[in-house]
PDB file with one MODEL, atoms N, CA, C and O in Angstrom:
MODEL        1
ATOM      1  N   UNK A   1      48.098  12.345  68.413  1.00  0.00           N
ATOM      2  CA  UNK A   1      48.671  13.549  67.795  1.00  0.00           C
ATOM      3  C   UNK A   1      47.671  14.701  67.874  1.00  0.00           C
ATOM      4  O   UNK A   1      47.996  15.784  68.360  1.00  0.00           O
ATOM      5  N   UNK A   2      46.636  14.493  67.463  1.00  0.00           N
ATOM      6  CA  UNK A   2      45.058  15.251  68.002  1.00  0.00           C
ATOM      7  C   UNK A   2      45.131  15.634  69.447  1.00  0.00           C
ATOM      8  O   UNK A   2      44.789  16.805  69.614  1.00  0.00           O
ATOM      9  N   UNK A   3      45.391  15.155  70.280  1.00  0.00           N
ATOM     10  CA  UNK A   3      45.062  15.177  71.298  1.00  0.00           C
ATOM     11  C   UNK A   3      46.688  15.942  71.818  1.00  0.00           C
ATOM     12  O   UNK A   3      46.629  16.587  72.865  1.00  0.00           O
ATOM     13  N   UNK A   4      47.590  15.891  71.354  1.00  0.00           N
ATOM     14  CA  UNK A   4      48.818  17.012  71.907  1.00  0.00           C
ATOM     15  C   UNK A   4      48.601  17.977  71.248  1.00  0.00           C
ATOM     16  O   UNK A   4      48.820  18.902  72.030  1.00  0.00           O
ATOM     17  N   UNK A   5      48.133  18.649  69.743  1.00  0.00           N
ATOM     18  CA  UNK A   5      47.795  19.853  69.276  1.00  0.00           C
ATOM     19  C   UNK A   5      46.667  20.670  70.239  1.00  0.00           C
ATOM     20  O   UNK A   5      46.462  21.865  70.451  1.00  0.00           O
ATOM     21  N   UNK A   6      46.117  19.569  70.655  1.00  0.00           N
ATOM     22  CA  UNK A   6      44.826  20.292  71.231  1.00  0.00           C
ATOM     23  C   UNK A   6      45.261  21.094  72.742  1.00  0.00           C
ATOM     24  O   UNK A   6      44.761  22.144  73.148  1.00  0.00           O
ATOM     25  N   UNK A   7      46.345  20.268  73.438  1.00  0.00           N
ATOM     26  CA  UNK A   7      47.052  20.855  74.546  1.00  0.00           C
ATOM     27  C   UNK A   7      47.371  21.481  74.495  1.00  0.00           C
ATOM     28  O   UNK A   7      47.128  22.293  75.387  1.00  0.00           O
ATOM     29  N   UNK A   8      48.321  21.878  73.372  1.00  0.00           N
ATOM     30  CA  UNK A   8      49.026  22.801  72.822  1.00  0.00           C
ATOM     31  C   UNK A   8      48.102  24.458  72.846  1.00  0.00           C
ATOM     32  O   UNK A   8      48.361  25.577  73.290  1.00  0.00           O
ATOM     33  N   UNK A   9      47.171  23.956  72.251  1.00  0.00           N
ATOM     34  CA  UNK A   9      46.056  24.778  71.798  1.00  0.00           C
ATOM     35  C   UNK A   9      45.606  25.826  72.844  1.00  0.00           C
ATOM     36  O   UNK A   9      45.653  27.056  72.838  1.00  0.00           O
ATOM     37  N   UNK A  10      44.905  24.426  74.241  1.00  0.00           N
ATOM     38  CA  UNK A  10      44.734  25.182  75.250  1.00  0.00           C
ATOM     39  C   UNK A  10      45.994  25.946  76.145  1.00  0.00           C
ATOM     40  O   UNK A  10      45.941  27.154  76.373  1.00  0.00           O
ATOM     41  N   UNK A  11      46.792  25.343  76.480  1.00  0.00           N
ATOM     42  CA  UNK A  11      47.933  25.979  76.519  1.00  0.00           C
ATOM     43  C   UNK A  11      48.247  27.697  76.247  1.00  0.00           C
ATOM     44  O   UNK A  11      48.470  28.607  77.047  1.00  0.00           O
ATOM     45  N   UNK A  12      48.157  27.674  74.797  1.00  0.00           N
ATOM     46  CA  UNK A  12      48.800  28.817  74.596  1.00  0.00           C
ATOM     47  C   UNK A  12      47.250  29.968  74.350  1.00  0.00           C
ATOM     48  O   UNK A  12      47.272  31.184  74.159  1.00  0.00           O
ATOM     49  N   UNK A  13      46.334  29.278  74.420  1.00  0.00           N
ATOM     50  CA  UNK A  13      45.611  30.361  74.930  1.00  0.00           C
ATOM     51  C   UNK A  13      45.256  30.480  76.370  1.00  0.00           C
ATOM     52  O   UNK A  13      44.639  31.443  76.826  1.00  0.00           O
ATOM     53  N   UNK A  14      45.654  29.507  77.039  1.00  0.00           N
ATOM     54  CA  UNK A  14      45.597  30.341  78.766  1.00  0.00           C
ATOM     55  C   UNK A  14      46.474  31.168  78.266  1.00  0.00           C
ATOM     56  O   UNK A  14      45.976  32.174  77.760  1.00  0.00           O
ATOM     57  N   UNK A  15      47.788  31.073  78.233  1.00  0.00           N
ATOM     58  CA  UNK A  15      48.797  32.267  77.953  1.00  0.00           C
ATOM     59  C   UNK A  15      48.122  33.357  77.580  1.00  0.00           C
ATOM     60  O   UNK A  15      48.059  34.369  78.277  1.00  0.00           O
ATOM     61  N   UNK A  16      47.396  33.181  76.093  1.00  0.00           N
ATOM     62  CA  UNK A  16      46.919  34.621  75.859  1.00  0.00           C
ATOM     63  C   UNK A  16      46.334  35.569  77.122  1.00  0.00           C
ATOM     64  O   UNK A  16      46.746  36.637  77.576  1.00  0.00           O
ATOM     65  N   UNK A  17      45.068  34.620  77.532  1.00  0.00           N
ATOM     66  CA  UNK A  17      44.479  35.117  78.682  1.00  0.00           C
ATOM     67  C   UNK A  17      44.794  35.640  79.592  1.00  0.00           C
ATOM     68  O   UNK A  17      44.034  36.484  80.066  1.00  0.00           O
ATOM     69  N   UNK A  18      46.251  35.314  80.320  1.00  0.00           N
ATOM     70  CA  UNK A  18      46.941  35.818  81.525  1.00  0.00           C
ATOM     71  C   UNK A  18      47.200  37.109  81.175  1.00  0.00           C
ATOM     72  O   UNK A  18      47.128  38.020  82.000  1.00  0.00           O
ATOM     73  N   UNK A  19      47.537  37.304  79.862  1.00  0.00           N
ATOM     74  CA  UNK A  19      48.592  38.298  79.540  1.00  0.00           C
ATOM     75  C   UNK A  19      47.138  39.587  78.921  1.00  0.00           C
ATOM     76  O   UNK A  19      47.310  40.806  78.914  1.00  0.00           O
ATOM     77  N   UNK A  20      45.997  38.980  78.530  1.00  0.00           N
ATOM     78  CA  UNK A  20      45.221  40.004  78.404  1.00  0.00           C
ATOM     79  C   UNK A  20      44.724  40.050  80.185  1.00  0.00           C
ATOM     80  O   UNK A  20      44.775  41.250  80.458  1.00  0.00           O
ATOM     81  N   UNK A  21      44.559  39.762  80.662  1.00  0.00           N
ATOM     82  CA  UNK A  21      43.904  39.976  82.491  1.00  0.00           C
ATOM     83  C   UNK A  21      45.065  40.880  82.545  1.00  0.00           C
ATOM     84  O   UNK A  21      44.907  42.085  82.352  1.00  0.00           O
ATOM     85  N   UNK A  22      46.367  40.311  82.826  1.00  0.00           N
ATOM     86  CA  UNK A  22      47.350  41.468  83.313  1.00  0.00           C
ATOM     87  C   UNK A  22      47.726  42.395  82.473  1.00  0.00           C
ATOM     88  O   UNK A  22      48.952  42.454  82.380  1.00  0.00           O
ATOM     89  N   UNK A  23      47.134  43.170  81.801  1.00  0.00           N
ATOM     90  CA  UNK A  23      47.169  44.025  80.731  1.00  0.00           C
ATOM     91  C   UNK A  23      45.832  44.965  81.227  1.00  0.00           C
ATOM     92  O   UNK A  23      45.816  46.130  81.626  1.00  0.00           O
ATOM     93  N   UNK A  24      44.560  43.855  81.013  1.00  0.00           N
ATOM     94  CA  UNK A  24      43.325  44.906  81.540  1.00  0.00           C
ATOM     95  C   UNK A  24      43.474  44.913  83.416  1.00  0.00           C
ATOM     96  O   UNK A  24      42.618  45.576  84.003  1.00  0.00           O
ATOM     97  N   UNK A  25      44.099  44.487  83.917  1.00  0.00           N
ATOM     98  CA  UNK A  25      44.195  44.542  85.150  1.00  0.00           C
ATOM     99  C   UNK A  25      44.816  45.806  85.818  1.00  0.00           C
ATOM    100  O   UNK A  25      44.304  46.595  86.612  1.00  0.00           O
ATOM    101  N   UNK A  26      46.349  45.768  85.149  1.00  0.00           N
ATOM    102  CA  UNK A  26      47.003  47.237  84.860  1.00  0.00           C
ATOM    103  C   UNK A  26      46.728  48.431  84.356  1.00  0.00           C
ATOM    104  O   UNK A  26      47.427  49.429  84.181  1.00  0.00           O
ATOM    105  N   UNK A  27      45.017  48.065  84.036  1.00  0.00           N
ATOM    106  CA  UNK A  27      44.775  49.303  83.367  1.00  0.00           C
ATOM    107  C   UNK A  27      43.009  49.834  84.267  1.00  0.00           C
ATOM    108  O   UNK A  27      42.440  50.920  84.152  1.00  0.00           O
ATOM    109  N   UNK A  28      42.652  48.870  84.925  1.00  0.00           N
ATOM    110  CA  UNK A  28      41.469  49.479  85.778  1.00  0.00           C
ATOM    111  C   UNK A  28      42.285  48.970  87.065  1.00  0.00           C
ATOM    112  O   UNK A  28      41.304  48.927  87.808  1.00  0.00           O
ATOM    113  N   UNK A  29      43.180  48.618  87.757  1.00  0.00           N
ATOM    114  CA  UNK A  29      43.491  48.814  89.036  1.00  0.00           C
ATOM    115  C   UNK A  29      43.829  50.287  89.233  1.00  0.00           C
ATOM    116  O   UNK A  29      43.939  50.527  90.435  1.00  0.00           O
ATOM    117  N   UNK A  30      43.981  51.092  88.654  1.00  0.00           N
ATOM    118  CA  UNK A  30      44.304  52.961  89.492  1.00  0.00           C
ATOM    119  C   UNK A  30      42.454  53.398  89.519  1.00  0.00           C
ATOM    120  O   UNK A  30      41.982  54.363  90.119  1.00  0.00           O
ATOM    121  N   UNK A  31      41.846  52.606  88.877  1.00  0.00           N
ATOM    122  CA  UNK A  31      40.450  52.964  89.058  1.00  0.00           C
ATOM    123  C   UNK A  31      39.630  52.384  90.366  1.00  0.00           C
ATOM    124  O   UNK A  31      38.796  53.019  91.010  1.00  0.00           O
ATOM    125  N   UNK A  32      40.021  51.152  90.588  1.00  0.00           N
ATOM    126  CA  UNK A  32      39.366  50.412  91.906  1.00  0.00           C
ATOM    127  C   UNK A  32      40.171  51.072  92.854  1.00  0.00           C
ATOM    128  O   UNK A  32      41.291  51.583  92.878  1.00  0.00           O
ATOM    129  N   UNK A  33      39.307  50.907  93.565  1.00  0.00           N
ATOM    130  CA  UNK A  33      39.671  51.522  95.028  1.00  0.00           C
ATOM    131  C   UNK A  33      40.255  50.434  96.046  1.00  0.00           C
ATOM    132  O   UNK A  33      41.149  50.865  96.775  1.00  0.00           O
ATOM    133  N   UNK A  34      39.888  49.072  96.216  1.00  0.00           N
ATOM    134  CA  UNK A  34      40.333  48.545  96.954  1.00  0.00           C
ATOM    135  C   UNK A  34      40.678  47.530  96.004  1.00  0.00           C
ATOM    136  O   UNK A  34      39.637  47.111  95.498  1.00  0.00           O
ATOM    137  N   UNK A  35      41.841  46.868  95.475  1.00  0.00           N
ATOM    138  CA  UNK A  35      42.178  45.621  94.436  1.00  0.00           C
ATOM    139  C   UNK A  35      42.163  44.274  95.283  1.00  0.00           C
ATOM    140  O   UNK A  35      42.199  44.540  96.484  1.00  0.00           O
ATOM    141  N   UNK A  36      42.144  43.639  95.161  1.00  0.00           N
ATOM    142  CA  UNK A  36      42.058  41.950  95.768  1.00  0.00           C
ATOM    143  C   UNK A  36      43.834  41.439  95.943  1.00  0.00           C
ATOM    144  O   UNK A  36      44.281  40.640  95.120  1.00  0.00           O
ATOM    145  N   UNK A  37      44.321  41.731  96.551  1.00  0.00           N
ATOM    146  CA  UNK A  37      45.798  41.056  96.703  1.00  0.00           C
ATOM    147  C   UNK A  37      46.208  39.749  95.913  1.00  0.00           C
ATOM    148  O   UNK A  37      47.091  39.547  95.080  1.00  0.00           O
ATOM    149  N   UNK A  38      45.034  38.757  96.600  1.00  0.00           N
ATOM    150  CA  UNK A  38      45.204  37.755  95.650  1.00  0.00           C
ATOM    151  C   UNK A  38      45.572  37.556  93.919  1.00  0.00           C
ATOM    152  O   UNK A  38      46.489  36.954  93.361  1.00  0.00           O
ATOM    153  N   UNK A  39      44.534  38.270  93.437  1.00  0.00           N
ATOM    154  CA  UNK A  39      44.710  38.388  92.000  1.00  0.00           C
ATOM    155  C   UNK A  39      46.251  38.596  91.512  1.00  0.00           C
ATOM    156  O   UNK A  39      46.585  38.046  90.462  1.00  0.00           O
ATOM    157  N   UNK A  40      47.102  39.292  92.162  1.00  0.00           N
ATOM    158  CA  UNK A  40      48.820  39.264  91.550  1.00  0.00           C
ATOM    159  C   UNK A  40      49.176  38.212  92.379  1.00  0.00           C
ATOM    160  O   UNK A  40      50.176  37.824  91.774  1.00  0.00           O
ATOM    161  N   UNK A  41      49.084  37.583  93.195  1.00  0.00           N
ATOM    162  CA  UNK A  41      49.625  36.203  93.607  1.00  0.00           C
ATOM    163  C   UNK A  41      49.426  35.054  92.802  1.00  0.00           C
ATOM    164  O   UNK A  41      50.204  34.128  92.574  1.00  0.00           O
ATOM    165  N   UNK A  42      48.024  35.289  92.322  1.00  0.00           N
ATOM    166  CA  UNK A  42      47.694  34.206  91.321  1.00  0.00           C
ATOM    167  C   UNK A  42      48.528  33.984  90.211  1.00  0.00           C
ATOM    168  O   UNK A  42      49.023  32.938  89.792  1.00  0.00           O
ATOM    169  N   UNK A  43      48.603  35.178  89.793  1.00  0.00           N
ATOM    170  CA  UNK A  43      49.539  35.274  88.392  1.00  0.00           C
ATOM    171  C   UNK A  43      50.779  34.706  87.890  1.00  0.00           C
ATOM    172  O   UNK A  43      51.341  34.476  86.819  1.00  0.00           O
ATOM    173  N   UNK A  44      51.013  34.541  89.553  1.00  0.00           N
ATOM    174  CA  UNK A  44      52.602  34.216  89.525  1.00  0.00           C
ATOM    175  C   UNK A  44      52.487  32.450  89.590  1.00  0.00           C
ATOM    176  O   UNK A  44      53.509  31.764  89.589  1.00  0.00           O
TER     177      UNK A  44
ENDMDL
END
């Protein structure tokens, strides 16, 4: 039971994470000059 909360746990903070990257991502990509393509492929 420990051990599915804890999945859970990590889980929904990758989520957080994606959603703060594509948040700060959307907000210094008009600043970089050349962006990495990859990085929005990843996302998906």
């Amino acid at each position: 039971l420990a051990l599915r909360s804890t999945l859970e746990l990590l889980i929904s903070g990758r989520r957080i994470l994606q959603r703060y990257n594509r948040v700060s991502n959307s907000f210094f990509s008009p600043l970089s000059i050349n962006p990495d393509p990859t990085y929005f492929l990843a996302d998906s």
